[in-house]
C-alpha positions as CSV (number, residue, x, y, z in Angstrom):
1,X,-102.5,21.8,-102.5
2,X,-101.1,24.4,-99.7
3,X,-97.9,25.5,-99.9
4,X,-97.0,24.0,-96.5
5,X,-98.1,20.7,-98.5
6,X,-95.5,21.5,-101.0
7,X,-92.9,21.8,-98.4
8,X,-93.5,18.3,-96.7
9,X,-93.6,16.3,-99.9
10,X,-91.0,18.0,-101.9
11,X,-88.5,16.3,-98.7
12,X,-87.3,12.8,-99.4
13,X,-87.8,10.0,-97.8
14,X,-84.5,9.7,-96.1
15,X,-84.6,13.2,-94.5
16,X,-88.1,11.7,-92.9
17,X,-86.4,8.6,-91.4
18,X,-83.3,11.1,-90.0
19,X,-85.9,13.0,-88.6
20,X,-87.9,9.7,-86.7
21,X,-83.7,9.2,-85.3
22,X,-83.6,12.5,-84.1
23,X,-86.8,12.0,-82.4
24,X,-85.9,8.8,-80.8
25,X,-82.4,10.2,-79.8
26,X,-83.7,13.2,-77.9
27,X,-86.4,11.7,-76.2
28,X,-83.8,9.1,-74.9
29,X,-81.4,11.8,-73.8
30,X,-84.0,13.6,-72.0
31,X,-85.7,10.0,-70.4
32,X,-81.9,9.8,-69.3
33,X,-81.7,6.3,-70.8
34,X,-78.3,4.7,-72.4
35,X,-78.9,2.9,-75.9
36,X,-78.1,-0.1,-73.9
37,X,-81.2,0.6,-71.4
38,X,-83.6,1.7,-74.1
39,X,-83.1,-1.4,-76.2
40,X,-82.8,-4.0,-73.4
41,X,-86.8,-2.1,-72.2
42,X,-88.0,-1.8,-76.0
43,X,-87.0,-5.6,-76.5
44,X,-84.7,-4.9,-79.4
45,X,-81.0,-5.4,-80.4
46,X,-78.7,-2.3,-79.5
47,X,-77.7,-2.5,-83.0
48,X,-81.2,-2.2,-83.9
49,X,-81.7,0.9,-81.9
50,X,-78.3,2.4,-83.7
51,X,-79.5,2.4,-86.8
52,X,-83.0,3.7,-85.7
53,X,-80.9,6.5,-84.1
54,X,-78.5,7.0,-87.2
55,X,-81.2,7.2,-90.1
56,X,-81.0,3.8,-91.5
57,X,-83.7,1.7,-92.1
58,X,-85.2,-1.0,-89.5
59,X,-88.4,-2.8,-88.8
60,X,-92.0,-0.8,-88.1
61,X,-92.3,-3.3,-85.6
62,X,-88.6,-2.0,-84.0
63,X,-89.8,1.5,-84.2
64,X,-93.3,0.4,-82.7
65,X,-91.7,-1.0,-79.9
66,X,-89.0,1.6,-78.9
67,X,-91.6,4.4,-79.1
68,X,-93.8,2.1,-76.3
69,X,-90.5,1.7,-74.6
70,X,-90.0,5.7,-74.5
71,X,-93.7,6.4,-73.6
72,X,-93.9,8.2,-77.1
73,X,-96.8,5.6,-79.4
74,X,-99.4,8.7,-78.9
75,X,-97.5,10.1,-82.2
76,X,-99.4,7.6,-84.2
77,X,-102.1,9.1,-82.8
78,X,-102.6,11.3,-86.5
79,X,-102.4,7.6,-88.1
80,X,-105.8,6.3,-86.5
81,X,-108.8,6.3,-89.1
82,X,-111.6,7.6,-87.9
83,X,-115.7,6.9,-89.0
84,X,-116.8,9.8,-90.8
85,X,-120.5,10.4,-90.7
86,X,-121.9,12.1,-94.2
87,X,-124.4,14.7,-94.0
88,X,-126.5,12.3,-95.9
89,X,-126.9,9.6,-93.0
90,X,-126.9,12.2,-90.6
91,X,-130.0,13.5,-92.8
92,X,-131.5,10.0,-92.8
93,X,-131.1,9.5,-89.1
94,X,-132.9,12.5,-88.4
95,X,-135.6,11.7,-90.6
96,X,-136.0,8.3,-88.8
97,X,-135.8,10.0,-85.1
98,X,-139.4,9.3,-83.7
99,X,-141.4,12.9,-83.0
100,X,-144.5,12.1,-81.1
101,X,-146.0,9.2,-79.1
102,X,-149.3,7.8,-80.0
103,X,-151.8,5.2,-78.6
104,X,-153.4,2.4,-80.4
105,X,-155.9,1.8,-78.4
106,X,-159.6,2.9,-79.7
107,X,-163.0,1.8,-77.7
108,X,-163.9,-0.3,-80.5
109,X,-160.6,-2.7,-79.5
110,X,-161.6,-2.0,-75.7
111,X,-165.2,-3.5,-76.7
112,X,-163.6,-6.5,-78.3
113,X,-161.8,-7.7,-75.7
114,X,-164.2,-7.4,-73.4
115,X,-166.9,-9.5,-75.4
116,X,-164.5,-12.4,-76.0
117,X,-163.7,-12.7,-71.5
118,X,-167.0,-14.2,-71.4
């Protein structure tokens, strides 16, 4: 573990959902929006967006909605999972990739099919 690993986890919980109302509360400011406006766009309770603001604990779905309200959902960007390819199907892939072309076809085949047109 990195020290900067040390330093996120060794924060509790609370300081992590002041630090989401801080977030919310700035980018509101600087949008120029009153709670009032923000909550009535995001669909929520003013109350709701209070307590988002003020640390306490609401709904993912409340938080979900005032981040698409305030333009912000590309933070949970980091949360997507992503398909990892190993190097052993990359390996396999490879391995299946066709290399050359190659005909079929011999005279003996070409004879054949010409004795059986009549």
């Amino acid at each position: 573990m990195e020290k900067s690993d040390i330093n996120i986890y060794s924060k509790n919980d609370l300081y992590y959902i002041d630090l989401i109302g801080d977030f919310i509360r700035s980018n509101r400011i600087k949008q120029n929006k009153t709670q009032q406006q923000l909550a009535s766009e995001a669909g929520v309770n003013r109350s709701t967006l209070i307590q988002l603001e003020s640390g306490k604990q609401v709904k993912l779905l409340s938080l979900i909605q005032v981040l698409r309200a305030l333009k912000q959902l590309h933070i949970l960007n980091a949360l997507e999972v992503k398909p990892e390819i190993s190097p052993l199907m990359v390996a396999a892939a490879e391995q299946k990739q066709r290399i050359r072309v190659s005909t079929k076809t011999t005279k003996k085949s070409n004879q054949t099919k010409r004795k059986s047109d009549w």
